[in-house]
Each structure stands twice: as C-alpha cells, then as structure tokens.
C-alpha positions in Angstrom: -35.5 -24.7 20.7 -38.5 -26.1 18.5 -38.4 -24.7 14.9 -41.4 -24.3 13.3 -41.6 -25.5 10.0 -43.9 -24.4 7.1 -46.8 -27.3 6.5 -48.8 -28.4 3.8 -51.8 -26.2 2.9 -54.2 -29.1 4.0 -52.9 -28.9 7.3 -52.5 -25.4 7.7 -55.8 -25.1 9.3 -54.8 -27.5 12.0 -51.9 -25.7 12.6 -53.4 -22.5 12.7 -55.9 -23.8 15.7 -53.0 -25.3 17.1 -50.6 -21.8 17.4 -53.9 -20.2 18.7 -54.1 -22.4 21.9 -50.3 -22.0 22.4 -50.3 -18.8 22.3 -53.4 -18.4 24.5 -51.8 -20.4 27.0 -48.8 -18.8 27.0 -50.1 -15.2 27.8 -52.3 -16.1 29.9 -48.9 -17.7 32.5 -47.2 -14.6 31.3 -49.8 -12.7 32.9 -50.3 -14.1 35.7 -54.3 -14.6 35.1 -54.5 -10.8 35.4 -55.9 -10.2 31.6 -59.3 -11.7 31.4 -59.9 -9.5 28.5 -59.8 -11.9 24.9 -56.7 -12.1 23.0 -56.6 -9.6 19.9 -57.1 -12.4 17.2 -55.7 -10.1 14.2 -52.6 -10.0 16.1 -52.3 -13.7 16.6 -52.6 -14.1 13.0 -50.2 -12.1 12.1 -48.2 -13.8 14.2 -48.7 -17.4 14.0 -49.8 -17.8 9.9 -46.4 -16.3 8.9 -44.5 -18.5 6.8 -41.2 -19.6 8.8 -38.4 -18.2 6.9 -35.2 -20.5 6.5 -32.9 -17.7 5.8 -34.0 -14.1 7.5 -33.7 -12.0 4.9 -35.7 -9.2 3.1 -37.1 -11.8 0.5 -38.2 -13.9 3.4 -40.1 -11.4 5.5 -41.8 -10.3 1.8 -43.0 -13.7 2.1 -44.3 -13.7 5.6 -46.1 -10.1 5.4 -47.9 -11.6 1.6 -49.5 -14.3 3.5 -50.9 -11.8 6.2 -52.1 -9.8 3.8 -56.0 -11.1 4.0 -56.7 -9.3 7.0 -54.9 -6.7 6.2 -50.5 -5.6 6.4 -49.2 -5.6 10.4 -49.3 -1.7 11.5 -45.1 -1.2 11.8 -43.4 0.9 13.8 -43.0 3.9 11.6 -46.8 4.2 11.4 -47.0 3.3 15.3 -44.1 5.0 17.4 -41.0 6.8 16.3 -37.9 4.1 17.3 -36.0 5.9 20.0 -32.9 5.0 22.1 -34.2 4.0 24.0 -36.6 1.2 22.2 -33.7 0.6 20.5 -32.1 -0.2 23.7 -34.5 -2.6 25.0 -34.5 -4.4 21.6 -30.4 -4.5 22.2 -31.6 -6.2 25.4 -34.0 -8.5 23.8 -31.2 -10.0 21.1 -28.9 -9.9 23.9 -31.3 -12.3 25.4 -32.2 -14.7 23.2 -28.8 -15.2 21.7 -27.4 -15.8 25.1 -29.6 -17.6 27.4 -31.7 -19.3 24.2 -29.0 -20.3 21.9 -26.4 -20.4 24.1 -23.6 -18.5 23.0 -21.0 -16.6 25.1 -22.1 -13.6 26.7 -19.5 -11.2 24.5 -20.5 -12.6 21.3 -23.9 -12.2 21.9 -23.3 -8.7 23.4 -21.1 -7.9 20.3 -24.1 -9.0 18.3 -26.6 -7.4 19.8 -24.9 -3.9 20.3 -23.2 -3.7 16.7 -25.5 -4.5 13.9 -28.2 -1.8 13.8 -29.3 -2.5 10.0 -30.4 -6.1 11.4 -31.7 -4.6 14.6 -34.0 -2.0 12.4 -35.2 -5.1 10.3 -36.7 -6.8 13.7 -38.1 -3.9 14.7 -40.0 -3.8 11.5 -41.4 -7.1 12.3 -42.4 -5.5 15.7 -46.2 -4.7 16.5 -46.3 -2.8 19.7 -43.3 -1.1 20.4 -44.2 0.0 23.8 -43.3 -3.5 24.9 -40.7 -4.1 22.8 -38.5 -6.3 24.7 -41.9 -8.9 25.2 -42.9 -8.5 21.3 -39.4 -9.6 20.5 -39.3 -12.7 22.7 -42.7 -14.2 21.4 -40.8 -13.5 18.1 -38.1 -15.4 18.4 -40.3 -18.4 20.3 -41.9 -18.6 16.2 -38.8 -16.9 14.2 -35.6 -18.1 14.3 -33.1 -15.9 12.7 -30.1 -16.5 10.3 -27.9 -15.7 13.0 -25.3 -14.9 10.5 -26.5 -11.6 9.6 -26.2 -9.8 13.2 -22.7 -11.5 13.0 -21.3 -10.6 10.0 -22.7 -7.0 10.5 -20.9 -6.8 13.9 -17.5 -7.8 12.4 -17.7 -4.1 10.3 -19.1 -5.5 7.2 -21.0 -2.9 5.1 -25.1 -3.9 5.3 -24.8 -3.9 1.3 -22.3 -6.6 1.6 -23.7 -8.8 4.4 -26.4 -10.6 2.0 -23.1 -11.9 -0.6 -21.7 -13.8 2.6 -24.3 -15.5 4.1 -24.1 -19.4 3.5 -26.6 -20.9 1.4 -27.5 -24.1 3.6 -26.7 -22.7 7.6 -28.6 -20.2 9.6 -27.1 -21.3 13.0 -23.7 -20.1 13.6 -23.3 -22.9 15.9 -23.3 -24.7 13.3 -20.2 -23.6 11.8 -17.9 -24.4 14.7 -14.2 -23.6 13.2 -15.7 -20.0 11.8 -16.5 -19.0 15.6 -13.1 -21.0 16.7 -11.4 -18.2 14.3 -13.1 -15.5 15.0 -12.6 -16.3 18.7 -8.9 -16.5 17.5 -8.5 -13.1 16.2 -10.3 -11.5 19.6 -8.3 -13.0 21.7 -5.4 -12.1 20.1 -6.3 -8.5 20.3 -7.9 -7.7 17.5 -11.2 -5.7 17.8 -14.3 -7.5 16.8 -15.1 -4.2 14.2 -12.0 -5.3 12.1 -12.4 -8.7 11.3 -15.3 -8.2 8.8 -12.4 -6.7 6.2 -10.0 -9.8 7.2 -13.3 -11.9 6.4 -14.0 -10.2 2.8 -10.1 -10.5 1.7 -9.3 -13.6 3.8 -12.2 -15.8 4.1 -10.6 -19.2 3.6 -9.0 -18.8 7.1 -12.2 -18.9 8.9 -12.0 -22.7 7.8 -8.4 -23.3 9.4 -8.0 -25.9 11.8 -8.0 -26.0 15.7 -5.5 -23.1 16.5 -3.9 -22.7 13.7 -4.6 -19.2 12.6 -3.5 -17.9 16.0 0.0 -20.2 14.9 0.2 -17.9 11.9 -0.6 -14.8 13.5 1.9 -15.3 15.8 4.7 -16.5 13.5 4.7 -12.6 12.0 5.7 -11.7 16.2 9.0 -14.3 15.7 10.2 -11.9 12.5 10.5 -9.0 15.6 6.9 -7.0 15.1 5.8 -5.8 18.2 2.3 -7.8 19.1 0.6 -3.9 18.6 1.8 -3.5 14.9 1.0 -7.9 14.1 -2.6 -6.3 15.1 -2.1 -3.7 12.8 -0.6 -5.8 10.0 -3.3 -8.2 10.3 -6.2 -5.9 9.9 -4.6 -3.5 7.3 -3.4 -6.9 5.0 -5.3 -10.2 5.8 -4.0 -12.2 2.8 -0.6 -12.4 5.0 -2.8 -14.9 6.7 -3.4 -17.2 4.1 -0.6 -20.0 3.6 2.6 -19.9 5.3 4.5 -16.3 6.5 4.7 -14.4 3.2 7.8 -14.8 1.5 7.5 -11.2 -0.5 6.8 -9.6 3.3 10.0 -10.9 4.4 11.8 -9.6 2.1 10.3 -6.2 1.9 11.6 -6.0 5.6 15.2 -7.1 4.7 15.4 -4.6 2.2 14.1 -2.1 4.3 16.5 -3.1 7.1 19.4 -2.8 4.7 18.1 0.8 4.4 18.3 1.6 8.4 14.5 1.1 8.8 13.4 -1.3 11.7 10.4 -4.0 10.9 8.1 -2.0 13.4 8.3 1.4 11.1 6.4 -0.4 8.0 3.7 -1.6 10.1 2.5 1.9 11.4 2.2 3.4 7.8 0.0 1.2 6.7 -4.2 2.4 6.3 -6.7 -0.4 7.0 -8.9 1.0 4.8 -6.4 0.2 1.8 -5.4 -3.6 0.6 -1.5 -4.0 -0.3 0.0 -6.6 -2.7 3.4 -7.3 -1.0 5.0 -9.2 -4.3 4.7 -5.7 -6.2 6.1 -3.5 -3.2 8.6 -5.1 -3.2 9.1 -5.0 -7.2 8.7 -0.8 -6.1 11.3 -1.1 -3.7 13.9 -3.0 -5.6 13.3 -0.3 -8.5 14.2 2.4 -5.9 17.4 1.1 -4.9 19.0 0.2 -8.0 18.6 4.0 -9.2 21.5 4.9 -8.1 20.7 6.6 -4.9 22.4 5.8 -1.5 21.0 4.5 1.5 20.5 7.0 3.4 18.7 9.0 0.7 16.4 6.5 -0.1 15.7 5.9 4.1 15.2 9.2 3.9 12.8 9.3 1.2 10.8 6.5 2.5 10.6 7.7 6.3 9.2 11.0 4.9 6.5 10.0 2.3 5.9 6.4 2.9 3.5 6.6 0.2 5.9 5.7 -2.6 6.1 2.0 -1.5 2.3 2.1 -0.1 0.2 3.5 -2.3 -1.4 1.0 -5.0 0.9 -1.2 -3.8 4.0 1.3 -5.7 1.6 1.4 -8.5 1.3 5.2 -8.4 4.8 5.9 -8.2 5.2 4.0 -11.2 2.6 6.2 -13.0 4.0 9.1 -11.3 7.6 8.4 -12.7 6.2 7.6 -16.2 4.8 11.5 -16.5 7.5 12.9 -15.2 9.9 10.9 -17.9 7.5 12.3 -20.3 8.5 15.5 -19.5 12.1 14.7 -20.3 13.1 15.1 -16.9 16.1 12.5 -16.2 16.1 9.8 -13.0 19.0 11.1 -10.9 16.5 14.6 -11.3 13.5 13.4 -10.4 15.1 11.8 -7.2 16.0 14.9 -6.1 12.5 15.9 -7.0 11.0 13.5 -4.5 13.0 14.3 -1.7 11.5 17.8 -2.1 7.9 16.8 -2.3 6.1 17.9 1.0 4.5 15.0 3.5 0.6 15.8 3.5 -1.7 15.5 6.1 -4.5 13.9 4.1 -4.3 12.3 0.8 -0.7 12.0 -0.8 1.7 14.0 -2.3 2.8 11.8 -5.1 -1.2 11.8 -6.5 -1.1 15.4 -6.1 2.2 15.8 -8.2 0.7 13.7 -11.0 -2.8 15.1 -11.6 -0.9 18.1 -11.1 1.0 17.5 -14.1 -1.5 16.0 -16.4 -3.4 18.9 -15.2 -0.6 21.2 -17.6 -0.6 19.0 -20.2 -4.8 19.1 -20.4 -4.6 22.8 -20.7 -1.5 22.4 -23.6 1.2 23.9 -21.3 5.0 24.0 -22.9 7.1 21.3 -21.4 9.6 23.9 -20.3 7.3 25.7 -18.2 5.6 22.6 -16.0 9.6 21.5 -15.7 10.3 25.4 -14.5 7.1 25.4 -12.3 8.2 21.6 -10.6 11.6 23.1 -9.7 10.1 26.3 -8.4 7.0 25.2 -6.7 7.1 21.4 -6.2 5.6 22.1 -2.5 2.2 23.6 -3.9 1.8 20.8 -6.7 2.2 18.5 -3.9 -0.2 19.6 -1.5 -2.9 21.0 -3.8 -5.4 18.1 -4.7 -7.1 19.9 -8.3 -10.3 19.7 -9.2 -10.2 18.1 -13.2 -8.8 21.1 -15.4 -12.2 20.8 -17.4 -14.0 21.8 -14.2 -11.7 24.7 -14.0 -11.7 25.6 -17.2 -15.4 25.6 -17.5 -16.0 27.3 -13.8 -13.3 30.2 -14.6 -14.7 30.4 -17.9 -11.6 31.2 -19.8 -9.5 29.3 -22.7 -5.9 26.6 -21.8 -4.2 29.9 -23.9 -5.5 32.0 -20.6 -5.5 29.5 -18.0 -1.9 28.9 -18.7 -1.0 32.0 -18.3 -2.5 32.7 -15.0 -0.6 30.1 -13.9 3.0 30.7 -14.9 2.5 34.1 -13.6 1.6 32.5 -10.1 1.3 28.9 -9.7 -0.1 29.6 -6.1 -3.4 29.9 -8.0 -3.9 26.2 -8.1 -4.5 26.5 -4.4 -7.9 28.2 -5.2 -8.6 25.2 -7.8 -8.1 22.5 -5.0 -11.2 20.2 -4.5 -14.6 21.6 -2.5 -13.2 25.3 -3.8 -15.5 27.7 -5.3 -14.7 28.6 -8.1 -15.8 32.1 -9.7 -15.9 33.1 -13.2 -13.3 35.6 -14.3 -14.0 38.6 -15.8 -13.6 38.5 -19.9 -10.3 39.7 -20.9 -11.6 40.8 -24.5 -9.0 38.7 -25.7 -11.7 36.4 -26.6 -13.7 38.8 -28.4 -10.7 40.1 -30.6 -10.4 36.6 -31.7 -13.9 35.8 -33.0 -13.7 38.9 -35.0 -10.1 38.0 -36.4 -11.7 34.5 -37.1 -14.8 36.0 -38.9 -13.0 38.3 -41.2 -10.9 34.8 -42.1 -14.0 33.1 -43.1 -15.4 36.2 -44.7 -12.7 36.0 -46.7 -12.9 33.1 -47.9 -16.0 33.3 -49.4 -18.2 32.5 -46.0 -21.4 34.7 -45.5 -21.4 35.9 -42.5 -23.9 35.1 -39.6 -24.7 32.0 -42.4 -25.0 28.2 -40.9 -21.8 27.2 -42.6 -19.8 30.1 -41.2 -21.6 29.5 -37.1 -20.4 25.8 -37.5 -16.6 26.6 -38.3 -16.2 29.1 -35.6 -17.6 26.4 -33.2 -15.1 24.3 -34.6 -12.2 26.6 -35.0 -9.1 26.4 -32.7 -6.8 29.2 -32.8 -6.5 33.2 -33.4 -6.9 34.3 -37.1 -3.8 35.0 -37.9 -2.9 31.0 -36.9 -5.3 30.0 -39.4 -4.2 31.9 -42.1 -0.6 30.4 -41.7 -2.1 26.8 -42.0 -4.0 27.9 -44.7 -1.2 29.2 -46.3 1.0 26.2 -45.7 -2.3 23.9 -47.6 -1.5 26.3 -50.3 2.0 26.4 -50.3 2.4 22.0 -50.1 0.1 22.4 -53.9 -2.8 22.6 -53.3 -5.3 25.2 -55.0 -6.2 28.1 -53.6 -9.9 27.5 -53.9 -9.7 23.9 -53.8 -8.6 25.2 -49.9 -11.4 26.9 -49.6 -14.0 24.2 -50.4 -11.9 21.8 -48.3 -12.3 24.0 -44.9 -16.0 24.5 -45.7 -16.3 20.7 -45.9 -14.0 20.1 -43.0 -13.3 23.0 -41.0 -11.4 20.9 -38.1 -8.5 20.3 -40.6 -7.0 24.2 -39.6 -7.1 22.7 -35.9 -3.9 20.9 -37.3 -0.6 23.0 -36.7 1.6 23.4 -39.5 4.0 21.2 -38.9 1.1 18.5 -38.5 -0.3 19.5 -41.4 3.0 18.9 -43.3 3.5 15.6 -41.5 0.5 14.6 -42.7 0.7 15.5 -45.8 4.2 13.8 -46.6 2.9 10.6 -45.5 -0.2 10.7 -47.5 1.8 11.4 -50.8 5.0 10.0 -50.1 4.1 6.9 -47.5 0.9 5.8 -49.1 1.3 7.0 -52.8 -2.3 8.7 -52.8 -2.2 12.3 -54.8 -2.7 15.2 -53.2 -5.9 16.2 -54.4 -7.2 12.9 -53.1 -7.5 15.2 -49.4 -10.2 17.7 -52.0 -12.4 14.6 -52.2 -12.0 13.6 -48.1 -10.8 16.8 -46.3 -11.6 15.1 -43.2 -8.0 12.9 -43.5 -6.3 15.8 -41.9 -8.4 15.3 -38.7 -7.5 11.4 -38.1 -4.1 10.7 -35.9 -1.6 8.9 -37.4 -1.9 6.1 -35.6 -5.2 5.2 -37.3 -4.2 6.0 -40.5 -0.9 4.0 -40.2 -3.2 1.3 -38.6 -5.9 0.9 -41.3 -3.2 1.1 -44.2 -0.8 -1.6 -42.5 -3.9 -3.8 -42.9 -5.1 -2.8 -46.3 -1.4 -2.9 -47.9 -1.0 -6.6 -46.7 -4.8 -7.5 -48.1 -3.5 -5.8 -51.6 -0.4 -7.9 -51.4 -2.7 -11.1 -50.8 -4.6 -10.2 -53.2 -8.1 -9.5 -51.4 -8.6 -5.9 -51.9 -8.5 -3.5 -54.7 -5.6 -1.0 -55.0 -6.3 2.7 -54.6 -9.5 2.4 -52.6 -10.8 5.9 -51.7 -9.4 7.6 -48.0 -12.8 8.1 -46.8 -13.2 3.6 -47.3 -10.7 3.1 -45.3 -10.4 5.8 -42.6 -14.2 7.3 -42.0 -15.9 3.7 -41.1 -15.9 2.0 -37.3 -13.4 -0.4 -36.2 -16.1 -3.0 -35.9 -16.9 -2.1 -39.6 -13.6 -1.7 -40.8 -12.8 -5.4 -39.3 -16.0 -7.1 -40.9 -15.4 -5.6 -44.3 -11.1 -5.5 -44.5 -10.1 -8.1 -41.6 -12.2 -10.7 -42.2 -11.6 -10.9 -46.1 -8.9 -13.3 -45.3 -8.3 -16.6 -43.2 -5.3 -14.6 -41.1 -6.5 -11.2 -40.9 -7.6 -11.1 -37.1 -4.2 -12.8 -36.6 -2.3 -9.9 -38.7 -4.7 -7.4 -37.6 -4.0 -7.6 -34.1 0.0 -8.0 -35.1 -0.1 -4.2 -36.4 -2.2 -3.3 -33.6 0.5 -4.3 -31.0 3.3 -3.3 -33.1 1.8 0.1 -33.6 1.0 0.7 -29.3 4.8 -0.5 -28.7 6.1 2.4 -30.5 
C-alpha cells in the first residue's frame, strides 16, 4: 500500500491538485459513471489536505482536523447520526477488511482486532463524515490513513484504553513489522489462551514478546512436565506471567513441594488463584515456610489452606503477616491464634483474613479494652470475618455517637457490625443524654476554675476536652498532687487545655521523665503547658539529639521546652542537626533506634 507522506508547503499545492484528480477518478469507477453530479469539494479537502499522521493517535488527529480548519471543522458523527449497532457493525466490517485483505494478516487476528477494540473503533468513527455509508467512508480512509495498527491490537489483548498509549512503540506503526511480538502472541493462542488475557501477560511480562522462534510455548510447556493439567498452565499463565520470564521458577517449585508435603496436589494451587491479582512466588513461599514451622501438624495446616486459600494468596502472604502482627498486639499467643484461623469462615467475595483485621483495628480506633476484642474474637470470629466495615470514623460520624457509646453497643451485640458493613445505611441514633450530662459536668469544671461561661476561652476547651468531668478533675488533681500550684493549674489548662486529654498515669509518666530524665523543673511545664500533649517518642527524639549537641559542645544547656519540642522536624533539623559535621549521621541513628523499640 502507498503511504502518503506529508510534503513541503511549496509543494502542497501540487499535491493538493494531485489528491483532487485521484480522488475524482476513483469515484467516478466506483460508481460506475452513474453520478454525473460534481464532487463535494469541502469534502475532498477535508480529506485529502490532512496531514498524514505517523502514529494514530489523539495528538495526531488534533493535527489533521487544525489544518482543515480554513473551511471550517469536518461535521462528525455525533452532530450527524447517533452510532448504532449496527454502524458500528459495518465499521467492524470495514477494519475487518482492510486489515485482512489490505495488510494481509490472518483472518482471526484481524477478526480479533476488529471485534475487540471499541475505544479505537469510536476514534475512526470520529474521523468518519457520512455515516450512512460507513463501510465506503472507512475504505477511502484507510486508501489516505494508515493506522498504528498497534492500538486495535493492544486494545484487543484486554488492555485498559488508559493504558494502550504507554505501550505503543515509538518508531513502528505496522505490526508486521514486529514479527516475533505476533510469533508470541500466536504462541499464547494456540496454546489456549484467550486473546482477552494476554494484554495483562503483556503489561507484567513484556520482555517475552521478544523471545525467540518457539521458545515461549517451550516455557509454557515446561510448567505441564511439573504435573499441571494444560487447563490450570492456562490459568497459571494468565493469573502470574512473570513465571514466564527466565527459566521454570525456582520459588514455584518449591511452593508445590511444600504443598505436596502437606497432602495438596499441584493442580489445587492453580485454581485459587484471581487473574485480576499479581503473586510474588519468592514471598509465598517465605508465608508458607512461616506456617509450618509453628508448630502445627500437617493435616491442620492442609486443612487451613484448602479452606481459606487466602493466607498464602493474598499480597502474596503479605496480609497474613499484618493480620498476625494485630493479633500479637493483642497478646494473643501463636498456638491461639492458629486455632483462631481454623475458625475463620470462607467468604464468598472478599477475604476473611482482611475482614478480621480492619475488624480489629476497627476496636482499637474506637479505644476498645484488649480483653473485650480478645472475648468478642473467641465468641464471634464468624461475623468479624464476614463483615467487611465501613472505616469506624464513618460509623462514628453516621451513628452520631462517641467510641465510649459505640463500644458499648458492640459488646452488648457484636452482630451490630453487620449493619456497619460497606454500601449499608447507616442511621443516626437517637441521643442517649449521656452526652448532654457530660457537657454540663464539663462546664461546671471550667466554671470552676475560674472560666466564664459561654466565654471564647471556655467554647475552645470544651471543643478540646476528652472525658466526663469527673475524669478531669482526677487529672487535675494528680497536676496538683505531683507539685504543682493550684492556680498555676489553672492558668496551664487555659493555655493548653489538651494537656487533661492525658490519663493520669500518662500524666505521671510524663512528668517523671521531664524532672527526673531530663533534669528540667517542674514549673518549666507553667511556661510550655503544651509538653504534656507531645508523645514520648518526640520528646525522647528531640532530647537524644540536643543532649549529644550539649556534650559536643554546640548548644546551650537548658534551652526552653517550647525550642526544642514546638518547632517542625524540617526546622528542628536546620537549626539543631545541622550545627554539627555528624548530626544527620547521629540524627538518623536515634531515629532508628527509637522506631526499633
């Protein structure tokens, strides 16, 4: 086929007399001699001044339409006809056409292309003037326009539109001309696996396409000799192409030894896995090792693994390693929580072990006592695996009720949470008044202590303020009680009110370290209340690095809390860190000392 290739401006004129006569001649044959009638020149210049694009692609159809634009845009189809099935159909017929009888390629491919790349499709049919003779507008097209024949292609192997532009080679637009891609691809559909699959083996998998004269199908078939069924190598293929790249994959292998150790045949790994998920075989198999050196015996672990095949599967075991590291947190021990699992519940959609764990960090949002989530796990593992929660803010904030109340609803009946589950409506509850009798027992605090009610200052502690009255009394009390004076207390919350947020044995803590840890005086926390409010992390953080700079001798002893602790980390680096030639170096030392703990 003649391509058509943009000339100099000079010569454009030429050209343009040229395409005229072509054209001209070529309807008229078409027709037979039966239209006498003169050719619609604003159609012929729409179609033969266009600017050839190399690469068919939004950018390059911009281009063509801008240099149309002097006699005004081409009338498209949505202005002109609605695009039915029957358009689309003929335009199927038209690609089907040109892509088998013009460039040649086998009637499948072509078919495959043609039938299963509707976003490209759509984009010719834009390009389309007269839609009533769709199939004839689309020929004389193509005579003028080759395509990048890569994008129906890539589309048709079940890439996402979105992604089709990132694959597209920068210097081909004939696929022909990338014989050992269409040698693969052939590969893979011969072998039995549908065309509609292949684009996810191309995104995770692309350096195959570039494999030698049969050598893929070699691979493919080398996963058949370790006694997979040619059904679940299909499967196995599409759900995990990277087994595809290099030799049979080592980690693979040994996964199914391990697995055979446990009574479970090759075939049964195969038909668990989603081809809409990717799986790193190097850290299953880390998963599965860590599973059967806890102690359990074969036939509970089989067991285990036959019924929620998720704990090896999904993230790659990932999950069941963040799953495991809440429940530890709970002080649960491992010979429990394998018991635990083999009570969880096999879901129809989604997974039980995700459920379990935003379960969980569902109680500890809304400040549930350990003993109660452990009770609640025993009692009612089956709902906490089935019910996938909205985020306990949501709830919170739908229900319109405090953790304090939330928490209790649910010890009462922990078949609540299946009314909290995702796409549930949620309704507000009524008040309880329990609320109400709270913010008066709050107010009389304050009034107390010298706030004047309904005043700014008193508005912005009770928007601070967590806890009934009587619970900030008690850690006022204990404020008192560690030394500090009575007013001095007062001022302090009026400056700070977040620091009664602290319970009292936090407070205490705090306090100890401040006077006895650091050396400060306690009425250093009258001048920067706000110390009470910082973890101790921070503070043990920023002091780590200020105590070394005073031992080097690059900072002043006794510098004020609020220096050290109420200024950014970016600050606090630029003004403490970088005083000396090893600071980053010892900086990040305490930092990674501090997160090991």
């Amino acid at each position: 086929m003649e391509v058509k290739i943009p000339m100099t401006p000079r010569k454009s004129k030429k050209l343009k007399t040229q395409s005229i006569l072509k054209w001209v001649s070529s309807v008229f044959a078409e027709k037979h001699l039966k239209l006498l009638k003169p050719p619609n020149f604003h159609n012929i210049r729409t179609i033969h001044t266009a600017k050839i694009p190399f690469h068919y692609s939004d950018r390059a159809l911009h281009t063509a339409n801008a240099t149309v634009t002097e006699a005004g845009p081409a009338p498209g189809p949505q202005t002109m006809t609605k695009i039915t099935r029957a358009i689309r159909t003929r335009a199927q017929a038209a690609l089907l056409d040109y892509l088998h009888c013009t460039r040649g390629y086998q009637f499948t491919d072509a078919e495959n292309m043609s039938k299963n790349s509707p976003n490209f499709l759509h984009k010719l049919l834009g390009r389309v003037d007269n839609l009533q003779e769709v199939e004839q507008s689309l020929t004389r097209f193509f005579r003028y326009h080759p395509i990048n024949e890569f994008e129906p292609f890539l589309e048709s192997l079940g890439l996402d539109p979105s992604e089709v532009p990132s694959f597209l080679p920068r210097d081909l637009m004939f696929l022909i001309d990338d014989s050992l891609l269409l040698e693969n691809f052939h590969e893979l559909c011969n072998y039995g696996i549908p065309c509609n699959k292949i684009g996810k083996i191309y995104k995770e998998a692309a350096e195959i396409f570039g494999y030698e004269c049969r050598l893929l199908g070699l691979k493919i078939r080398a996963y058949e000799e370790l006694g997979l069924s040619k059904s679940n190598v299909i499967h196995l293929v599409a759900s995990s192409p990277s087994l595809l790249i290099g030799g049979v994959n080592r980690d693979f292998v040994k996964v199914l030894e391990e697995l055979e150790g446990l009574g479970i045949e090759n075939n049964w790994i195969c038909g668990c896995l989603s081809e809409k998920n990717s799986y790193n075989w190097s850290k299953i198999l880390i998963v599965l090792r860590f599973f059967t050196e806890m102690g359990q015996n074969q036939e509970e672990l089989r067991s285990l693994f036959v019924k929620n095949p998720e704990f090896l599967l999904e993230g790659s075991g990932k999950n069941s390693f963040l799953l495991i590291a809440v429940i530890l947190k709970l002080g649960i021990k491992m010979n429990e929580i394998m018991s635990l699992f083999s009570k969880l519940p096999r879901v129809q959609s989604g997974s039980s072990i995700r459920n379990l764990r935003q379960s969980l960090l569902f109680f500890l949002y809304s400040e549930m006592e350990v003993e109660e989530i452990v009770k609640i796990m025993h009692t009612h593992l089956h709902v906490l695996g089935s019910c996938s929660l909205k985020s306990p803010k949501s709830v919170l904030s739908n229900l319109n009720i405090g953790k304090k109340r939330l928490c209790g609803i649910i010890k009462e009946d922990p078949n609540q949470l299946r009314n909290w589950v995702l796409g549930s409506k949620v309704t507000p509850l009524p008040s309880s008044g329990e609320d109400q009798r709270s913010l008066t027992e709050r107010t009389a605090f304050l009034v107390n202590l010298g706030f004047v009610e309904n005043s700014n200052e008193m508005k912005k502690a009770l928007k601070v303020f967590r806890g009934k009255g009587d619970e900030l009394q008690e850690r006022f009390d204990c404020l008192v009680k560690v030394g500090l004076n009575r007013n001095d207390v007062s001022r302090m919350i009026k400056t700070a009110p977040q620091v009664l947020n602290q319970s009292r044995s936090v407070i205490e803590k705090k306090i100890d370290f401040l006077v006895n840890g650091l050396g400060y005086p306690l009425e250093s926390l009258v001048a920067f209340p706000a110390y009470m409010a910082y973890t101790m992390e921070r503070v043990k953080l920023r002091f780590s690095m200020y105590n070394w700079l005073k031992d080097e001798g690059m900072a002043r002893p006794m510098l004020a809390l609020s220096t050290i602790l109420a200024c950014s980390d970016k600050i606090f680096v630029r003004q403490f860190v970088s005083l000396h030639p090893e600071g980053p170096e010892v900086w990040k030392r305490f930092q990674t000392e501090l997160s090991s703990y």
